[in-house]
C-alpha positions as CSV (number, residue, x, y, z in Angstrom):
1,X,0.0,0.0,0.0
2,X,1.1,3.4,-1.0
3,X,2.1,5.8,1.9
4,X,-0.4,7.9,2.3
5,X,0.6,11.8,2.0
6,X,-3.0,13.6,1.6
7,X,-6.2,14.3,3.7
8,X,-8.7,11.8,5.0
9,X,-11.9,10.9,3.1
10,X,-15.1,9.5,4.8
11,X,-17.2,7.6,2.0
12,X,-20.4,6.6,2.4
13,X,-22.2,3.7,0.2
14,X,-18.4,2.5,0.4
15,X,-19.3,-1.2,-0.6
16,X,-21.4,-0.5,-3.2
17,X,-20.4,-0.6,-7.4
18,X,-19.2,3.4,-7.2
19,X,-17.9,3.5,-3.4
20,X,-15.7,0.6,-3.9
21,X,-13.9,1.3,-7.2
22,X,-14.0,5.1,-5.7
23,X,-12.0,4.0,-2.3
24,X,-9.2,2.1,-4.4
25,X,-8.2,5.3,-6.7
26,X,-8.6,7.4,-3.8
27,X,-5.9,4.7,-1.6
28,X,-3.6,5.1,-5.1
29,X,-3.6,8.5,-5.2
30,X,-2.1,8.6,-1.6
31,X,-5.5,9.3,0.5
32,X,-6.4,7.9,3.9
33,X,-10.4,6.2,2.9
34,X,-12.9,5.8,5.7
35,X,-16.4,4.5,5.5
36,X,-19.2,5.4,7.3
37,X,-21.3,2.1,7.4
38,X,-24.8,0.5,8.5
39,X,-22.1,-2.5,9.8
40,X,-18.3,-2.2,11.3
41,X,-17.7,-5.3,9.3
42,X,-17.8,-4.4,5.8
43,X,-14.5,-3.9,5.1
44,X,-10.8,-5.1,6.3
45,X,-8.9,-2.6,3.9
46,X,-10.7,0.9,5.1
47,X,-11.3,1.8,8.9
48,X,-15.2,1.7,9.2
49,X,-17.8,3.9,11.1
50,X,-21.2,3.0,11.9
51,X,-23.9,5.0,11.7
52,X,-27.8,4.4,12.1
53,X,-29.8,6.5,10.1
54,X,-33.3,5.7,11.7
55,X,-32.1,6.8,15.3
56,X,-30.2,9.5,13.9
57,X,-26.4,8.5,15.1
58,X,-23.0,9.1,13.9
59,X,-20.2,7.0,15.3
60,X,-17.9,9.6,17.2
61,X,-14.8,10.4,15.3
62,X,-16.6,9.9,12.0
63,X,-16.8,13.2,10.6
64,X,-13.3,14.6,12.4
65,X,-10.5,15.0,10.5
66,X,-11.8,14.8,7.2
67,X,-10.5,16.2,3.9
68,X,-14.0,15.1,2.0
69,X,-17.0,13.7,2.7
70,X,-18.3,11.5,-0.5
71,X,-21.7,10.8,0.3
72,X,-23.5,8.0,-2.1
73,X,-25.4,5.7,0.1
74,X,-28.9,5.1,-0.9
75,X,-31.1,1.8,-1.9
76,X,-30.7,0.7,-5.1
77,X,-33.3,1.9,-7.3
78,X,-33.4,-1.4,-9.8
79,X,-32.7,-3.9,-7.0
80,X,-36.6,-4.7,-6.3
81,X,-40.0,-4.0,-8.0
82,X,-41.3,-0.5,-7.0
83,X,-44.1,-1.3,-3.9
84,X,-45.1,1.9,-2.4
85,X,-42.9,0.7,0.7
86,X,-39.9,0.4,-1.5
87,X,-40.9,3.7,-3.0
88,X,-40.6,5.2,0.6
89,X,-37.1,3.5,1.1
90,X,-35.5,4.5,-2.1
91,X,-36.4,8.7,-1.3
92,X,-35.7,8.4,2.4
93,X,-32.6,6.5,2.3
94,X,-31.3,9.3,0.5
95,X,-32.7,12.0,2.0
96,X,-32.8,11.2,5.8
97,X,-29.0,9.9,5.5
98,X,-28.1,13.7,4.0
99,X,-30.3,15.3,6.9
100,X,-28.1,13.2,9.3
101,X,-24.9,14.3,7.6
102,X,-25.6,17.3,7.6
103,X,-26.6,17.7,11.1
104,X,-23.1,16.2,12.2
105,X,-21.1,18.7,10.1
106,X,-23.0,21.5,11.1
107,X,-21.7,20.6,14.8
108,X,-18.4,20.2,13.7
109,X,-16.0,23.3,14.8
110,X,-13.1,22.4,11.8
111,X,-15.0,21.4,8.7
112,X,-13.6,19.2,5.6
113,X,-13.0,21.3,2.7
114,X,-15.5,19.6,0.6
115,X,-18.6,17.9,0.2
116,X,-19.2,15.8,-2.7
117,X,-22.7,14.0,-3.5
118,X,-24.1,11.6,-5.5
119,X,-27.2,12.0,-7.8
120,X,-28.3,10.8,-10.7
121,X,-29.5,12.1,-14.2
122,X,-32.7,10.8,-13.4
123,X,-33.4,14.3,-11.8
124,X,-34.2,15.4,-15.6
125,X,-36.9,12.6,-16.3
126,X,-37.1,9.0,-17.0
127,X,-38.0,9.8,-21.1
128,X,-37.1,13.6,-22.6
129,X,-36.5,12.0,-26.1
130,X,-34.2,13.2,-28.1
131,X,-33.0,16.3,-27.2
132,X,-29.6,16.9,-25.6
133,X,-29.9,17.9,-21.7
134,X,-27.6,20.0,-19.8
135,X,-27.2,20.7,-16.6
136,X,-29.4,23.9,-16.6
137,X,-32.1,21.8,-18.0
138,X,-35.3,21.3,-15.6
139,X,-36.1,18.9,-13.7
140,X,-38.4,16.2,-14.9
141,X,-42.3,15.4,-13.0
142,X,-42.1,10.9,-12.7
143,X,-41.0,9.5,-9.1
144,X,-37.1,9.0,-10.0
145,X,-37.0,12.8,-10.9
146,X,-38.7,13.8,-7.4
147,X,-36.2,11.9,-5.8
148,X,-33.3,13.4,-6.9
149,X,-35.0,16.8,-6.9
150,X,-35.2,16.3,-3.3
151,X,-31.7,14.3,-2.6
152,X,-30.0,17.1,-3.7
153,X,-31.7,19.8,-2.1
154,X,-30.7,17.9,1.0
155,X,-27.5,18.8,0.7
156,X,-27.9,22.4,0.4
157,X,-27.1,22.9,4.1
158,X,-23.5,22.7,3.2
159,X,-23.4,25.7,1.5
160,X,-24.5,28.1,4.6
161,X,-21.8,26.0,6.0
162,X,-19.3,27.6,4.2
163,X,-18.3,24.0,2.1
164,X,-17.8,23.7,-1.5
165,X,-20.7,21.1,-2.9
166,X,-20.7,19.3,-6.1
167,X,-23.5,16.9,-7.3
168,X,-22.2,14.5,-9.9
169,X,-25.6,13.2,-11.9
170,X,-24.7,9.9,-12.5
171,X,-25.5,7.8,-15.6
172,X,-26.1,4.3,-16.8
173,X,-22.3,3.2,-15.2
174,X,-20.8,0.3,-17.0
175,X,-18.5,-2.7,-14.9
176,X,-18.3,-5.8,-14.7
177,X,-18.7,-6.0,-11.2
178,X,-22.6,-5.0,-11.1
179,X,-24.5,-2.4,-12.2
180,X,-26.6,-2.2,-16.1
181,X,-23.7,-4.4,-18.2
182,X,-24.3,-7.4,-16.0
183,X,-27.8,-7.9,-16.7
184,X,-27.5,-6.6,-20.5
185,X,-24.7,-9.5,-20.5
186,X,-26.7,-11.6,-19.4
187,X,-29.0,-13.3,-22.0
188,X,-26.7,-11.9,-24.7
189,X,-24.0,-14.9,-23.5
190,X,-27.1,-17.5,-24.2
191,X,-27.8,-16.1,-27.5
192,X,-31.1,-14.7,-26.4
193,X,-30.0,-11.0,-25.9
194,X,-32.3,-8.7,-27.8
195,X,-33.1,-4.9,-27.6
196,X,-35.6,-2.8,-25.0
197,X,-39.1,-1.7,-26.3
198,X,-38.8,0.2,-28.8
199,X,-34.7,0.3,-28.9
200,X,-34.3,4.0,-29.6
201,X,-34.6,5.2,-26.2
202,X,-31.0,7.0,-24.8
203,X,-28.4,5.4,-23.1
204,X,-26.2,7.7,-21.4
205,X,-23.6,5.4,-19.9
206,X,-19.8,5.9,-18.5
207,X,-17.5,3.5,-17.4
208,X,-17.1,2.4,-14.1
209,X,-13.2,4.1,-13.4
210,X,-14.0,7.6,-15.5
211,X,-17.0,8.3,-12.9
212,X,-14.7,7.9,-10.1
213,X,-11.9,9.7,-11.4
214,X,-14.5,12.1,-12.3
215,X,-15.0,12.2,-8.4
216,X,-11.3,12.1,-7.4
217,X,-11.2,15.4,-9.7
218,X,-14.1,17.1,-8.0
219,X,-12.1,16.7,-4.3
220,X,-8.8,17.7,-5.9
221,X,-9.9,20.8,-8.1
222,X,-11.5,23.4,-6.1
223,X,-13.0,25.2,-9.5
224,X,-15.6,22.2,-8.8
225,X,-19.0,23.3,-7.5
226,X,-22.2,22.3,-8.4
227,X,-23.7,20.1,-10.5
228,X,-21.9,18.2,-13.5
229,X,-23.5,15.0,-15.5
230,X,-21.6,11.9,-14.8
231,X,-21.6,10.6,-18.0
232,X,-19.8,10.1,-21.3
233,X,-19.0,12.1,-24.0
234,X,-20.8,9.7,-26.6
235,X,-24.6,8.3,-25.7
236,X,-25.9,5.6,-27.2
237,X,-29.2,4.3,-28.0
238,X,-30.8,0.9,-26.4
239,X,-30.3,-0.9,-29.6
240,X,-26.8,0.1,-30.3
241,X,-25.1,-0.8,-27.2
242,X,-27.1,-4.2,-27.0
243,X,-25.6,-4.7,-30.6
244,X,-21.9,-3.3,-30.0
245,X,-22.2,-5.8,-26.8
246,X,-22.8,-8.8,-29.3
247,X,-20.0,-7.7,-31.5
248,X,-17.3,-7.3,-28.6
249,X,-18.6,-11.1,-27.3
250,X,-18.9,-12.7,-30.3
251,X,-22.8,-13.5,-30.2
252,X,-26.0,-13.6,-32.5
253,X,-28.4,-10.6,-31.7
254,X,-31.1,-12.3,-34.0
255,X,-34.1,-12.0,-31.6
256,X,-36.9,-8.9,-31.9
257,X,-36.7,-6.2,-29.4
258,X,-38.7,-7.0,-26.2
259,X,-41.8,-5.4,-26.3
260,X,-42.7,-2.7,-24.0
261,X,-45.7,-4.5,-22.9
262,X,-44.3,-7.4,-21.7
263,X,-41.4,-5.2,-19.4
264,X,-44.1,-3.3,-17.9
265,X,-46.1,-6.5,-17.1
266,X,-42.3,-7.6,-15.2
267,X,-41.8,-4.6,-14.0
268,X,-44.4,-2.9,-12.5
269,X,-43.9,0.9,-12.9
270,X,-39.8,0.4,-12.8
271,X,-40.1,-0.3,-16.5
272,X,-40.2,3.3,-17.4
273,X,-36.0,3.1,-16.5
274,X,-35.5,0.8,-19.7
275,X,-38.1,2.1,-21.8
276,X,-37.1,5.6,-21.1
277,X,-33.8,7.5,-21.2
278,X,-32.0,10.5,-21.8
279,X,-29.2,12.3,-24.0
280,X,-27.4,13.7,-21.4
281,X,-24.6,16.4,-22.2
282,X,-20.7,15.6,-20.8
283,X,-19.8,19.5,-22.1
284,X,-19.3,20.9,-18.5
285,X,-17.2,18.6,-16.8
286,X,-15.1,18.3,-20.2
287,X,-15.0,22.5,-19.8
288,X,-13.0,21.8,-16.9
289,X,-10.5,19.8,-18.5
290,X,-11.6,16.7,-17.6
291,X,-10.7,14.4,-19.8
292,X,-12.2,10.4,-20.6
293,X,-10.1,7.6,-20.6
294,X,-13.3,5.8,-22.5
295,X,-15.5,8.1,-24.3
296,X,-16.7,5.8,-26.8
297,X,-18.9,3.2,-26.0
298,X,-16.8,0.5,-27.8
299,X,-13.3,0.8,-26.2
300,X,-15.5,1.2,-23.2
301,X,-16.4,-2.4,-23.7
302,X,-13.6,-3.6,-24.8
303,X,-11.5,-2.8,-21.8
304,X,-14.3,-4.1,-19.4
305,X,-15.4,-7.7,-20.9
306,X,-11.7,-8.6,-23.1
307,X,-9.7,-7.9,-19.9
């Protein structure tokens, strides 16, 4: 392990797909990770806090010290069909674990520098069609685009707090260790993968290590603040990544697209995250000079499934 020679970073969600990719370029690049956990055991590699979200509690020492705070726990959106209890958990898990974070920095008498959250380009509407969306586009009206409306303005404490914020809107993000690819994989590796509905609905994906360099960057460059689209500089459609997906495995695509029907017979009200989607913009974080290690959806591929 590299010495380490900069600030401490508390990450929350630190076991998930994003937290634990995020805590391994943060070790490399010389910073001391801590998580803030539900458990004490999720992790031998990162000294872990616990903190209990329905009683309102924060380990002490959790939030001393700190360089950063990275804050991206929530329930998964696309674990489990959408009951109106799940509903409740996905919007509160975010929310009421901000509220709590926010209550413990506000105490705090030497504040980290920076406060860095997670949301999601859901906040602009689970279909706008074709039209590219920036960050000063609205927010959309459907239950995913509530939720993020209100995760992030639970964050907005930090600011009379004298804290830089940045809100990184994340996309569709591509690894194979969870996420979208997996399940896209899935039947395509039985020969039975086929398109979404209609197939022309947006992808805007971005592979797994540009989103969390994309958050190492946000910590490190204090020009950062506000919001910035995770995603890549090229979005796809439905159809063309399920076909570039075949091409870099080797498999048939010869079935018809699924039809929409049958995924919102499956799926309840979730269906509208594969039957919708977005062309979300990349042009602000590149303004900063950030730059993609895989902006095109192919190489992007290529260096997750022919490794």
């Amino acid at each position: 392990m590299r010495e380490t020679t900069k600030g401490k970073i508390l990450v929350t969600g630190g076991s998930g797909l994003i937290g634990s990719r995020l805590s391994e370029l943060l070790t490399e690049a010389g910073y001391e990770v801590a998580w803030l956990s539900r458990s004490s055991g999720k992790a031998d590699k990162y000294k872990t806090y616990k903190w209990d979200i329905e009683k309102g509690a924060i380990q002490d020492g959790a939030l001393e010290g700190l360089e950063a705070v990275v804050h991206l726990a929530g329930a998964g959106v696309a674990d489990k069909r959408w009951s109106e209890a799940r509903k409740k958990l996905i919007l509160e898990s975010r929310t009421k674990s901000t509220a709590l974070l926010m209550e413990g920095l506000s105490a705090l008498g030497l504040k980290p520098k920076v406060f860095i959250g997670a949301s999601a380009i859901g906040y602009y509407g689970a279909d706008t069609g074709d039209a590219m969306i920036d960050e000063k586009s609205l927010a959309g009206d459907d239950f995913l685009a509530q939720v993020v409306k209100s995760w992030e303005a639970s964050s907005a404490a930090v600011e009379d707090m004298e804290m830089r914020r940045v809100l990184i809107r994340v996309g569709v993000v591509l690894s194979d260790k969870g996420g979208a690819l997996p399940q896209l994989l899935a039947p395509l590796k039985f020969g039975f993968g086929a398109p979404l509905g209609t197939g022309k609905q947006w992808m805007s994906w971005i592979h797994i290590d540009d989103l969390c360099r994309l958050f190492v960057e946000a910590i490190q460059n204090t020009a950062y603040e506000g919001v910035y689209n995770g995603v890549s500089p090229s979005p796809v459609t439905n159809k063309e990544i399920t076909k570039e997906a075949a091409k870099v495995l080797k498999k048939p695509l010869w079935l018809p697209p699924v039809p929409g029907f049958v995924l919102k017979v499956a799926l309840g009200e979730m269906a509208q995250i594969v039957l919708g989607g977005s062309k979300i913009s990349s042009k602000k974080a590149e303004s900063m000079g950030f730059k993609f290690d895989c902006p095109h959806l192919k190489g992007a591929l290529e260096s997750i499934l022919l490794k």
